[in-house]
DSSP file (Angstrom, degrees, kcal/mol; ACC not computed):
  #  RESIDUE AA STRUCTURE BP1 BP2  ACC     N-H-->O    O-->H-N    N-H-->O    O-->H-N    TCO  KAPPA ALPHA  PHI   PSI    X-CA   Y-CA   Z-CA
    1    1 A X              0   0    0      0, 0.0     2,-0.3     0, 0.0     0, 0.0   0.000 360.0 360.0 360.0 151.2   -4.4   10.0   22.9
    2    2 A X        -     0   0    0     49,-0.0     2,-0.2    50,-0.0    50,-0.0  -0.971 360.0-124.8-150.7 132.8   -1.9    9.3   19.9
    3    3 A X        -     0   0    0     -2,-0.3    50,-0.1     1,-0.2     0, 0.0  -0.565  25.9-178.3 -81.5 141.9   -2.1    7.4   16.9
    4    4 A X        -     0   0    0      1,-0.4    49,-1.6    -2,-0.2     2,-0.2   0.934  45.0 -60.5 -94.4 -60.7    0.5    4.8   16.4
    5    5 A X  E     -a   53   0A   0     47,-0.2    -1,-0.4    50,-0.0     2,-0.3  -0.896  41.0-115.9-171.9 169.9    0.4    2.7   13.2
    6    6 A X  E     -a   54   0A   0     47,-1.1    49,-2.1    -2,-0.2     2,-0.6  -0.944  31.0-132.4-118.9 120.6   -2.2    0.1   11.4
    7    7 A X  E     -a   55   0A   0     -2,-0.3     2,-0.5    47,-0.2    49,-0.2  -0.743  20.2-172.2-102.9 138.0   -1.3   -3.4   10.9
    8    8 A X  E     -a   56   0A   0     47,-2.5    49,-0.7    -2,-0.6     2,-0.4  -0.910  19.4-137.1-123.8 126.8   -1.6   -5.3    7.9
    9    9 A X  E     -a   57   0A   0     -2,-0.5     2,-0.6    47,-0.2    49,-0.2  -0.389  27.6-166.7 -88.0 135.6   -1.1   -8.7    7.4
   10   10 A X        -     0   0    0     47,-2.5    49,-0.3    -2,-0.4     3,-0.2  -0.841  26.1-159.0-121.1 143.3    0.7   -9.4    4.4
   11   11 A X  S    S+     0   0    0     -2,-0.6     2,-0.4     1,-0.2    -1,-0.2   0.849  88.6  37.8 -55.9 -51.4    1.5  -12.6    2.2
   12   12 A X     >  -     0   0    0      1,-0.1     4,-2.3    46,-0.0     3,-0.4  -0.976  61.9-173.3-132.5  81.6    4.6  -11.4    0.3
   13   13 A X  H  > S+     0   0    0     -2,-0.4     4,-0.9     1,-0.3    -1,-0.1   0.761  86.1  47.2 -60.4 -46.3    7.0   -9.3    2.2
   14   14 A X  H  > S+     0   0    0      2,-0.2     4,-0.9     3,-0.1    -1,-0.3   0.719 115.2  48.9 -41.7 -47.2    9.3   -8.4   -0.6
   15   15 A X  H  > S+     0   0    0     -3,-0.4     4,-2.4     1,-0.2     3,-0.3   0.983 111.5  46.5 -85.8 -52.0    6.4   -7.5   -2.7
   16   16 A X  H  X S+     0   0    0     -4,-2.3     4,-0.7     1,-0.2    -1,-0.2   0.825 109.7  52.2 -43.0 -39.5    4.6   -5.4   -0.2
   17   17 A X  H  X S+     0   0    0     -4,-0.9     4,-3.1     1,-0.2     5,-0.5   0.851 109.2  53.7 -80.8 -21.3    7.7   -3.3    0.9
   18   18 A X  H  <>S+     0   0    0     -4,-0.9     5,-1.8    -3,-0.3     4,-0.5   0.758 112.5  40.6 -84.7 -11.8    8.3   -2.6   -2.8
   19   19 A X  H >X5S+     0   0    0     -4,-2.4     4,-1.7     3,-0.2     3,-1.1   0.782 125.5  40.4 -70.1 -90.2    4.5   -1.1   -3.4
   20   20 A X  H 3X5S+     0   0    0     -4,-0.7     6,-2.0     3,-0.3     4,-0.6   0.474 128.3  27.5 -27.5 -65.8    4.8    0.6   -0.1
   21   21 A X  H 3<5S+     0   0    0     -4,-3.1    -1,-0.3     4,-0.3    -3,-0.2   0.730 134.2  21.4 -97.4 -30.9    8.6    1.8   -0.3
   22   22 A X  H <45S+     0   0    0     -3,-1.1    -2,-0.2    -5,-0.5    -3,-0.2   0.819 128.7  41.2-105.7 -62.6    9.3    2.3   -3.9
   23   23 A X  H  <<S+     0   0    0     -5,-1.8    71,-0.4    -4,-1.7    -3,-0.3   0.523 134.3  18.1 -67.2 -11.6    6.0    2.6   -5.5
   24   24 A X  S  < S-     0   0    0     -4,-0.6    -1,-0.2    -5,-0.4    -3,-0.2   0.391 107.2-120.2-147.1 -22.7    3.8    5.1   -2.8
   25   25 A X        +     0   0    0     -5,-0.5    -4,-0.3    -6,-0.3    22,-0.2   0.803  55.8 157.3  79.5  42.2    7.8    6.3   -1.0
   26   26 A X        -     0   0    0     -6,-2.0     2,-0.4    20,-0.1    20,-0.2  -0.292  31.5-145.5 -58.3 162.6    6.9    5.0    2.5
   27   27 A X  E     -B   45   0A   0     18,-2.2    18,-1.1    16,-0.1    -7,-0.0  -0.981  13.0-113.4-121.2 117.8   10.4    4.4    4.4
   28   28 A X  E     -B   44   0A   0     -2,-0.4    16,-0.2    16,-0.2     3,-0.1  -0.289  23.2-171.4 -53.9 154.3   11.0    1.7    6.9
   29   29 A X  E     -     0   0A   0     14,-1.9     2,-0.3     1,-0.4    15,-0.2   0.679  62.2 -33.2-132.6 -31.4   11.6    2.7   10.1
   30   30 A X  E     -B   43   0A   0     13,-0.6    13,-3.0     2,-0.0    -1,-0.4  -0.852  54.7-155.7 172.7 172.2   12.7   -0.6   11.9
   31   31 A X  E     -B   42   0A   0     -2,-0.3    11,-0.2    11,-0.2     2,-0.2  -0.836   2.4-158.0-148.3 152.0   11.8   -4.2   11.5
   32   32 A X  E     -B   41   0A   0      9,-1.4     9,-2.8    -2,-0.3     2,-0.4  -0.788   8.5-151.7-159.6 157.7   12.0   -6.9   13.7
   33   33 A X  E     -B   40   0A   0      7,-0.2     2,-0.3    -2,-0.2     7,-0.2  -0.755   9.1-157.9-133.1 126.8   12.1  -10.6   13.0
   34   34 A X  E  >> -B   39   0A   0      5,-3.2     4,-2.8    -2,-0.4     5,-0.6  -0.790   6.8-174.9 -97.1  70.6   10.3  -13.4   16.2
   35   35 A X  T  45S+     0   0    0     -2,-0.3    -1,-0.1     1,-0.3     5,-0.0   0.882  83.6  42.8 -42.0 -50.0   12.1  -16.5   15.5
   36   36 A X  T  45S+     0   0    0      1,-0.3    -1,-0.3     2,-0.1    -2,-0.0   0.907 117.1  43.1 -51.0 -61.0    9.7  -18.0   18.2
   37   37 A X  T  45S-     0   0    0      2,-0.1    -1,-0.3     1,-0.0    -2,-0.2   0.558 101.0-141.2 -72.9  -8.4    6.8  -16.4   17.2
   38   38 A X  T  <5 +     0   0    0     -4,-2.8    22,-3.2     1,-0.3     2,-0.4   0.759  65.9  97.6  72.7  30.4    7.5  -17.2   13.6
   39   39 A X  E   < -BC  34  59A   0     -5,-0.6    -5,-3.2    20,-0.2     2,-0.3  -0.840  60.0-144.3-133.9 179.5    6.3  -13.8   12.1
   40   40 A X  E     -BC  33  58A   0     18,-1.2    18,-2.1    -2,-0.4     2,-0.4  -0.995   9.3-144.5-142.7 134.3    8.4  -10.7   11.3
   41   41 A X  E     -BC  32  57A   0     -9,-2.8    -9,-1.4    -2,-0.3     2,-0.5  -0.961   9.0-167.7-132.5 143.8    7.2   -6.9   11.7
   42   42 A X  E     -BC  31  56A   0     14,-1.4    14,-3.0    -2,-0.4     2,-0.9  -0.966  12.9-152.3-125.1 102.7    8.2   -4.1    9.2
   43   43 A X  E     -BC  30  55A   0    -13,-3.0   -14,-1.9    -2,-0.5   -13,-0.6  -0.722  16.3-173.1 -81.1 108.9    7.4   -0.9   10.6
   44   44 A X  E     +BC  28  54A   0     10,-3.2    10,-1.8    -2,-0.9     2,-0.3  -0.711  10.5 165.5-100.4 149.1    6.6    2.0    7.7
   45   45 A X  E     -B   27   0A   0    -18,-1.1   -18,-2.2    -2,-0.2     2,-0.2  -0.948  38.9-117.4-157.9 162.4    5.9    6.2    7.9
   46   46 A X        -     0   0    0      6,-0.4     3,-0.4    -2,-0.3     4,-0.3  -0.610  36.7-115.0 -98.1 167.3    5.9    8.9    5.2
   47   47 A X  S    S+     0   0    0     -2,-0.2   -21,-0.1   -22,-0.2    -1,-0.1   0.380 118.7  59.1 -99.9   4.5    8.7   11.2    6.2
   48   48 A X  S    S+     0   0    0      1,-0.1    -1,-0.2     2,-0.1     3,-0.1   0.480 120.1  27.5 -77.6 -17.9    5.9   14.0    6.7
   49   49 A X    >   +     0   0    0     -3,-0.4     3,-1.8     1,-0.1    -2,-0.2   0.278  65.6 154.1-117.3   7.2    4.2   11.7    9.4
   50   50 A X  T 3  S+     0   0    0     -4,-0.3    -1,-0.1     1,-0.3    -3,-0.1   0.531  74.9  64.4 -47.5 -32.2    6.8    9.4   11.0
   51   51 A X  T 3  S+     0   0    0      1,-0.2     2,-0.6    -3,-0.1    -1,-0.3   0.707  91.9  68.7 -35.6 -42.8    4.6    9.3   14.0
   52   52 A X  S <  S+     0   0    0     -3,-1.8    -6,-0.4    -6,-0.1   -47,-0.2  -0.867  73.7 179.5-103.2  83.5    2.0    7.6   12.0
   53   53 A X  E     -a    5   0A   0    -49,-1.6   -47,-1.1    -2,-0.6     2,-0.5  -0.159  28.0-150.5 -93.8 152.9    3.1    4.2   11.2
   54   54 A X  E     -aC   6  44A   0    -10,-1.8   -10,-3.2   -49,-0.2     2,-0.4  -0.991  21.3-153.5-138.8 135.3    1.7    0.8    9.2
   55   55 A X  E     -aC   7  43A   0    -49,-2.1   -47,-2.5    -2,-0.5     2,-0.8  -0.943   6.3-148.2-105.8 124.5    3.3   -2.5   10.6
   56   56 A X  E     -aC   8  42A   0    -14,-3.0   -14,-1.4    -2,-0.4     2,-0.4  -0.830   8.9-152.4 -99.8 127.4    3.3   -4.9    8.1
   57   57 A X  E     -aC   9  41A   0     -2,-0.8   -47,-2.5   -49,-0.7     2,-0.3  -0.870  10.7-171.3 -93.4 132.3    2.8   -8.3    9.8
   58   58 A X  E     - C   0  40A   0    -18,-2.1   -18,-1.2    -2,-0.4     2,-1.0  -0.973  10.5-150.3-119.4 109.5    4.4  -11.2    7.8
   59   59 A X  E     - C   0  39A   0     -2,-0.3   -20,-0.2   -49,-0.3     3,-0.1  -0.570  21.9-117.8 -59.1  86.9    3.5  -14.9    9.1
   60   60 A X        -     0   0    0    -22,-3.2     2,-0.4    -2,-1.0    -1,-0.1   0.379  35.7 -93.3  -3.2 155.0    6.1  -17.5    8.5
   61   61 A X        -     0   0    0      7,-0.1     2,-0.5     1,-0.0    -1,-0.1  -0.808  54.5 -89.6-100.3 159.0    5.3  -20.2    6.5
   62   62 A X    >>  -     0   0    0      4,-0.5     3,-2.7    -2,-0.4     4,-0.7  -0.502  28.9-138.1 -70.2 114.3    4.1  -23.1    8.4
   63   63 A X  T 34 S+     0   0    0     -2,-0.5    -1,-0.1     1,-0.3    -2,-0.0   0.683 103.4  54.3  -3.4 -86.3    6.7  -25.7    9.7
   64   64 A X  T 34 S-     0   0    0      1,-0.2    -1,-0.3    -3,-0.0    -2,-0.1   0.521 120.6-110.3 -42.5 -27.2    4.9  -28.6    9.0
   65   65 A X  T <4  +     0   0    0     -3,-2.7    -1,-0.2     1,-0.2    -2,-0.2   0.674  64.6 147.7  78.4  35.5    4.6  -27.4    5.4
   66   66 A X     <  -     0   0    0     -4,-0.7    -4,-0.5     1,-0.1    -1,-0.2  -0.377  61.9 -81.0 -80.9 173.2    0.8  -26.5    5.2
   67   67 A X        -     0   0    0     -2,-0.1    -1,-0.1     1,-0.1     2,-0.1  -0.312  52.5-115.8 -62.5 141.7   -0.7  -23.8    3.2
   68   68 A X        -     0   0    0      1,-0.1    -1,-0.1    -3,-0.1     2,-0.1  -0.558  49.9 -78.5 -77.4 168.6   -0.3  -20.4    5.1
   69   69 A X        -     0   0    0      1,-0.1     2,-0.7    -2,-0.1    -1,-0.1  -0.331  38.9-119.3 -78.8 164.6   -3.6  -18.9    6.1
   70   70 A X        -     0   0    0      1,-0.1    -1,-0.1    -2,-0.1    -3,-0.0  -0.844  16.9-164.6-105.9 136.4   -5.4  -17.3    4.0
   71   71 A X    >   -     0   0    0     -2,-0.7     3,-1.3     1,-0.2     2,-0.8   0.138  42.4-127.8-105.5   4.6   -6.2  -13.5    4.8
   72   72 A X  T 3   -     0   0    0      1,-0.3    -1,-0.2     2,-0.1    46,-0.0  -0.620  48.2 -54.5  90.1-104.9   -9.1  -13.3    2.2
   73   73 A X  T 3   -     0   0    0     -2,-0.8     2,-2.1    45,-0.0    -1,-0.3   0.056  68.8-123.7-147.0  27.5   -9.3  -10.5   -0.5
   74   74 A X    X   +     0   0    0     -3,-1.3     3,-2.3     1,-0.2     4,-0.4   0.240  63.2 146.0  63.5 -23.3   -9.0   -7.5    2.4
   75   75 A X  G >   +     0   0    0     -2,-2.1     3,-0.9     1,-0.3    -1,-0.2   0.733  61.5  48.6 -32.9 -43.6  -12.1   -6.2    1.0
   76   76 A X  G 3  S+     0   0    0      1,-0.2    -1,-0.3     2,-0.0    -2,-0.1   0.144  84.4  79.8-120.2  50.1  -13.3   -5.1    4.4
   77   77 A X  G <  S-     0   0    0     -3,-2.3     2,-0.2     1,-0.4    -1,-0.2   0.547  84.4-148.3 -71.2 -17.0  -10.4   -3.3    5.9
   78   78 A X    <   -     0   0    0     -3,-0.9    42,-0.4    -4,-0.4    -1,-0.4  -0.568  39.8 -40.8  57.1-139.8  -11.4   -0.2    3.8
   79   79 A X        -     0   0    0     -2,-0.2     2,-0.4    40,-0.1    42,-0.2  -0.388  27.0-147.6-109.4 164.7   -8.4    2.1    2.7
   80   80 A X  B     -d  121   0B   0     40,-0.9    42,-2.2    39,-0.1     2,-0.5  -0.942  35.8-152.1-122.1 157.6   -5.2    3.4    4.0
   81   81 A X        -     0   0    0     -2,-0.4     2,-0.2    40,-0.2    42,-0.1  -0.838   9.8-161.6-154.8 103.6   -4.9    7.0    2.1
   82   82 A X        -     0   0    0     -2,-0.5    42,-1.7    40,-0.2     2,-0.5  -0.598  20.4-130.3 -66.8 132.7   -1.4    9.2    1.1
   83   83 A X        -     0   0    0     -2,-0.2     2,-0.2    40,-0.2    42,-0.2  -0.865  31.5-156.8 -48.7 128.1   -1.0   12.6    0.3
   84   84 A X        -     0   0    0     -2,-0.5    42,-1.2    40,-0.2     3,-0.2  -0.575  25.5-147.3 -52.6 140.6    1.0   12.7   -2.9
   85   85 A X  S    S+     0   0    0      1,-0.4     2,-0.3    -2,-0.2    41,-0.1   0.790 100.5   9.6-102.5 -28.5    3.2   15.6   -4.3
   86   86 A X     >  -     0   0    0      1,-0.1     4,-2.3    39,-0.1    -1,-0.4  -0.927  66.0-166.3-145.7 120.3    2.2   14.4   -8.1
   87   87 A X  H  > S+     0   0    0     -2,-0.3     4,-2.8    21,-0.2    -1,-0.1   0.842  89.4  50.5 -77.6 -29.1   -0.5   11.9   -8.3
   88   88 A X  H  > S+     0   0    0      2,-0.2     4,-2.3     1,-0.2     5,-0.3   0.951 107.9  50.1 -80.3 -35.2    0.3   11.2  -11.9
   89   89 A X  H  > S+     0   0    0      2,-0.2     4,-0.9     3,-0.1    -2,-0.2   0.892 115.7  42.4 -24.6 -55.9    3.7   10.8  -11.3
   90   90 A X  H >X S+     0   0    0     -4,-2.3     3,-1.6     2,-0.2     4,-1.5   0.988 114.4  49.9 -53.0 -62.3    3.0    8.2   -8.2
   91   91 A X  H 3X S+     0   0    0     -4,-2.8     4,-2.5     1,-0.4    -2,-0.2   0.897 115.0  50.4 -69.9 -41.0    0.1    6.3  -10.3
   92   92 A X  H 3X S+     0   0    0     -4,-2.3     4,-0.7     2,-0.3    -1,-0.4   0.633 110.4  46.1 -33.4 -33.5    3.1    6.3  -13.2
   93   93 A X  H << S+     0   0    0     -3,-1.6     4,-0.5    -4,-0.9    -1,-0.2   0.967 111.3  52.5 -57.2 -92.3    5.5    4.9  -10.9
   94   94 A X  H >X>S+     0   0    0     -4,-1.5     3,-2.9   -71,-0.4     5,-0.9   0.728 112.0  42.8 -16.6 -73.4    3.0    2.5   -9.9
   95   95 A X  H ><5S+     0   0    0     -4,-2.5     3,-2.5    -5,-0.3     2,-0.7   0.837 111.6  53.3 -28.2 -92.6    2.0    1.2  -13.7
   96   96 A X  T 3<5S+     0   0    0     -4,-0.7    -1,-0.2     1,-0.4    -2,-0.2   0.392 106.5  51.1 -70.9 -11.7    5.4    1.0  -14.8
   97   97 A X  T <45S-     0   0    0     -3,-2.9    -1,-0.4    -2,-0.7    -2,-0.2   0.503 128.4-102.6 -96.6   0.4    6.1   -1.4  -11.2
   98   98 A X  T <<5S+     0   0    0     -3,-2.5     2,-0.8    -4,-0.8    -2,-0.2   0.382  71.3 150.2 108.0 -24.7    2.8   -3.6  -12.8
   99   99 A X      < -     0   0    0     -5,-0.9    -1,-0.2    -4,-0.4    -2,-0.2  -0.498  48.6-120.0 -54.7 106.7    0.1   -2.4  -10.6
  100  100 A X        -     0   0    0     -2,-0.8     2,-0.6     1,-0.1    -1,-0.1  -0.152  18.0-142.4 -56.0  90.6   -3.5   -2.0  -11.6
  101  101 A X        -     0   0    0      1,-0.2     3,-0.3    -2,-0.1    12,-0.2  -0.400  18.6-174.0 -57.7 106.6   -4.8    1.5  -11.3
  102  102 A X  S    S+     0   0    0     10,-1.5    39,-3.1    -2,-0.6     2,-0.5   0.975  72.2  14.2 -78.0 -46.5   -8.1    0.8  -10.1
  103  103 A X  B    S-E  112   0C   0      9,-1.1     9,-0.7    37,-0.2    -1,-0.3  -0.992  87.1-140.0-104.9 125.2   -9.5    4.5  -10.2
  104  104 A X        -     0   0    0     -2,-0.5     2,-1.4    -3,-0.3     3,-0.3  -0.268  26.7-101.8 -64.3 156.7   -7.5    6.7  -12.2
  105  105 A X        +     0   0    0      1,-0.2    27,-0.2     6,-0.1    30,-0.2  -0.653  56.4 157.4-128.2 113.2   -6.9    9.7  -11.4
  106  106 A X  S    S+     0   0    0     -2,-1.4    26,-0.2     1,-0.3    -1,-0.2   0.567  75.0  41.3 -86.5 -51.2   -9.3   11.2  -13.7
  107  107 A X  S    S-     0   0    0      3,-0.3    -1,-0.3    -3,-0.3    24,-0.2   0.303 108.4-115.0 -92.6  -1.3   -9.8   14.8  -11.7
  108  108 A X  S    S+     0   0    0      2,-0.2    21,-1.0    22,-0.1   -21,-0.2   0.619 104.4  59.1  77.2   7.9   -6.0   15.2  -10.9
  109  109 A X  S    S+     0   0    0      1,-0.3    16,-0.4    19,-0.2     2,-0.3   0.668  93.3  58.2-146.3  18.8   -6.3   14.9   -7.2
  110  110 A X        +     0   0    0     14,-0.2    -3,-0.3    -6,-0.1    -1,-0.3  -0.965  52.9 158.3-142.1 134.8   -8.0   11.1   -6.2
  111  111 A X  E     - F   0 123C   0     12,-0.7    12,-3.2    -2,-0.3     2,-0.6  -0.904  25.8-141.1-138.5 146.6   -6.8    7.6   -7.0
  112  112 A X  E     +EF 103 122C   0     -9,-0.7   -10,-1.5    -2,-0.2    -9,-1.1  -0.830  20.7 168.4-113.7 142.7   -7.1    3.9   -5.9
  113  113 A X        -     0   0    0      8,-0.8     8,-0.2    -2,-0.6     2,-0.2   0.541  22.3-140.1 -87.8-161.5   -4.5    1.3   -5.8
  114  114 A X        -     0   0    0      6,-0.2     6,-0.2     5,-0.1     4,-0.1  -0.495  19.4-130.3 171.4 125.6   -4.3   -2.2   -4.2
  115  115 A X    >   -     0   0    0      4,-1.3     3,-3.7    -2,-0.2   -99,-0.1  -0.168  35.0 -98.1 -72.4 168.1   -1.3   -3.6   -2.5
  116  116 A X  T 3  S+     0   0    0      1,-0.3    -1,-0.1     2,-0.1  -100,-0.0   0.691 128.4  52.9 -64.8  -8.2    0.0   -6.7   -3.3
  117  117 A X  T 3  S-     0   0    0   -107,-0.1    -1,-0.3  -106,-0.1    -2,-0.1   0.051 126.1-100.8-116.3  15.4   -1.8   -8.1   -0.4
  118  118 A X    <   +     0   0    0     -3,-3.7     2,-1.1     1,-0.2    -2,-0.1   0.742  69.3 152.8  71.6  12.4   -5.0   -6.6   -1.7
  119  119 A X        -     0   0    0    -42,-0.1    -4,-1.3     1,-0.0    -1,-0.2  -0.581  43.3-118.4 -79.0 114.8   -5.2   -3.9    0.3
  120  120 A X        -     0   0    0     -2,-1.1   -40,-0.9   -42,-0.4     2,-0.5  -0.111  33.8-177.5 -54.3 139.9   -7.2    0.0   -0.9
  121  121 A X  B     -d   80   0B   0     -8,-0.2     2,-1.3   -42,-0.2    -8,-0.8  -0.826   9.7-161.1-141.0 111.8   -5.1    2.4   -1.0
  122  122 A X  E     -F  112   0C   0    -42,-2.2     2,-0.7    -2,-0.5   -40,-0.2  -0.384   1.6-162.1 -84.6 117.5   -5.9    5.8   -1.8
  123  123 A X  E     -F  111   0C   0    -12,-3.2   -12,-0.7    -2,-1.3     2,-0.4  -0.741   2.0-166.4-144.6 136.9   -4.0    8.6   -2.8
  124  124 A X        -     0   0    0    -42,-1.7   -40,-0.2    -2,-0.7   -14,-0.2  -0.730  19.4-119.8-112.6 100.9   -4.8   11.9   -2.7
  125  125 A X        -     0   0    0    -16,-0.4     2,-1.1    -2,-0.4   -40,-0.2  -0.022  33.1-113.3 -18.6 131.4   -3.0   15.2   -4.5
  126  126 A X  S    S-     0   0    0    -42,-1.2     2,-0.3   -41,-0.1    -1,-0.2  -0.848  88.1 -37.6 -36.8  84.4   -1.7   17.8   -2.5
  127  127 A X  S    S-     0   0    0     -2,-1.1     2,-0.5    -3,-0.1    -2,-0.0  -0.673 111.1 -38.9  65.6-110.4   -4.3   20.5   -3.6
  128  128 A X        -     0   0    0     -2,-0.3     2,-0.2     3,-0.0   -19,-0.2  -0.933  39.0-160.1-141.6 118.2   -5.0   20.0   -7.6
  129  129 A X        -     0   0    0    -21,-1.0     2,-0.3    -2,-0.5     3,-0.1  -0.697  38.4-103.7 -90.4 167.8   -3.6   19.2  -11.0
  130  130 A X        -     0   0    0     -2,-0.2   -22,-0.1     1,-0.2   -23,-0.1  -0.568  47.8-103.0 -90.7 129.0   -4.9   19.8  -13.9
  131  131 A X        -     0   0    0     -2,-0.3     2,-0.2   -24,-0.2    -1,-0.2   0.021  46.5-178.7 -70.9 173.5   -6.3   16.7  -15.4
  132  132 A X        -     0   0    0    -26,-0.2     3,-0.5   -27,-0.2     4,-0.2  -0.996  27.3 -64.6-164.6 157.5   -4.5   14.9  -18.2
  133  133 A X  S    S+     0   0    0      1,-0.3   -27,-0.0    -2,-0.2     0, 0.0  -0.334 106.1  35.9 -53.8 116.4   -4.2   11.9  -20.8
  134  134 A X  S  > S+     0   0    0     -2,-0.2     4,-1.6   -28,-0.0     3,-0.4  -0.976 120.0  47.3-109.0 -22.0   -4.0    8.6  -19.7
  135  135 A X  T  4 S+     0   0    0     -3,-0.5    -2,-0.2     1,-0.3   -29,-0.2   0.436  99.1  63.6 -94.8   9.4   -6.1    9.1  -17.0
  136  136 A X  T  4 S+     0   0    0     -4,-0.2    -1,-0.3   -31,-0.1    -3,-0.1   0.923 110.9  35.1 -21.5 -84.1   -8.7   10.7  -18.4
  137  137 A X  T  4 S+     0   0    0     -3,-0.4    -2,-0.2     2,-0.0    -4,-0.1   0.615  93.3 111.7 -75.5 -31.0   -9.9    8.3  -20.7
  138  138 A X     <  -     0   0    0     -4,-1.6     2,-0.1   -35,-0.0   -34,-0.1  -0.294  56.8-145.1 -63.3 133.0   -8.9    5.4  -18.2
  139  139 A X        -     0   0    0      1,-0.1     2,-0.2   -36,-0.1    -2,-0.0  -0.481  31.7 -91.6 -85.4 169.6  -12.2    3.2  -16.6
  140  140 A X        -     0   0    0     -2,-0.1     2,-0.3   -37,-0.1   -37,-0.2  -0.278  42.2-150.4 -68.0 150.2  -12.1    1.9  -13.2
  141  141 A X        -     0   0    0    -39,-3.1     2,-0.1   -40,-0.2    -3,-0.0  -0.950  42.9 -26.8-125.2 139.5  -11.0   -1.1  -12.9
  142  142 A X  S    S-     0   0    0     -2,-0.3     2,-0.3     2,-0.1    -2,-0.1  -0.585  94.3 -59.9  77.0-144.0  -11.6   -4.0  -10.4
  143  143 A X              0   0    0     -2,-0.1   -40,-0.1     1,-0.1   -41,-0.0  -0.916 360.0 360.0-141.0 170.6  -12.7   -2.8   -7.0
  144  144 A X              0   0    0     -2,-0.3   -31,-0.1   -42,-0.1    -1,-0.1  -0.140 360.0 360.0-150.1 360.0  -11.1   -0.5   -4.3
């Protein structure tokens, strides 16, 4: 057996590839757009896993010009979870794009995230840093 990838469906295509690609370093790996089927899929890998892929499914908006559906606050997907080479670097990255550290990371090696589509994301040090100012002192915020 082999794992392929995890799909998520995502509101904001733009916003998601820029958490995903800029903010966490995911790459795209190839995309393809269903005129018919009206959705578009964005295939992503870390360049330590390429095997292990997240397809982000993005849903047209509806012809008719109704609301798209709504995919609910994600609360019970659980997480998707990176190794990191510097977690305060990433969760800095991350701030500085506007994104809500929901647990800091307090101990230098665990923190969680949320994608723009409300999706946990965890990410996890590559062994240990030493902990450090701001995220020390930082509470949780929201939920993960």
């Amino acid at each position: 057996m082999k794992y392929l990838h995890t799909m998520i469906r995502v509101r904001d295509l733009d916003a998601t590839l820029r958490f995903f690609c800029e903010g966490i370093g995911l790459r795209e790996t190839r995309r393809m757009d269903n005129a018919a089927g009206r959705y578009t899929l964005v295939f992503l890998a870390a360049d330590e896993t390429p095997e292990a892929e997240i397809e982000l499914t993005y849903n047209w908006p509806p012809e008719d010009g109704s609301p798209p559906e709504d995919y609910g606050s994600a609360r019970n997907f659980g997480h998707l979870a990176f190794r990191v080479d510097d977690i305060h670097a990433t969760c800095e990255r991350l701030q500085a794009m506007g994104v809500t550290i929901n647990r800091p990371p307090r101990d230098g090696h665990m923190a969680f995230v949320r994608s723009p589509d409300l999706v946990s994301v965890e990410l996890l040090q590559d062994g240990h840093l030493p902990p450090r100012e701001p995220w020390v002192s930082m509470p949780n915020t929201g939920t993960w």
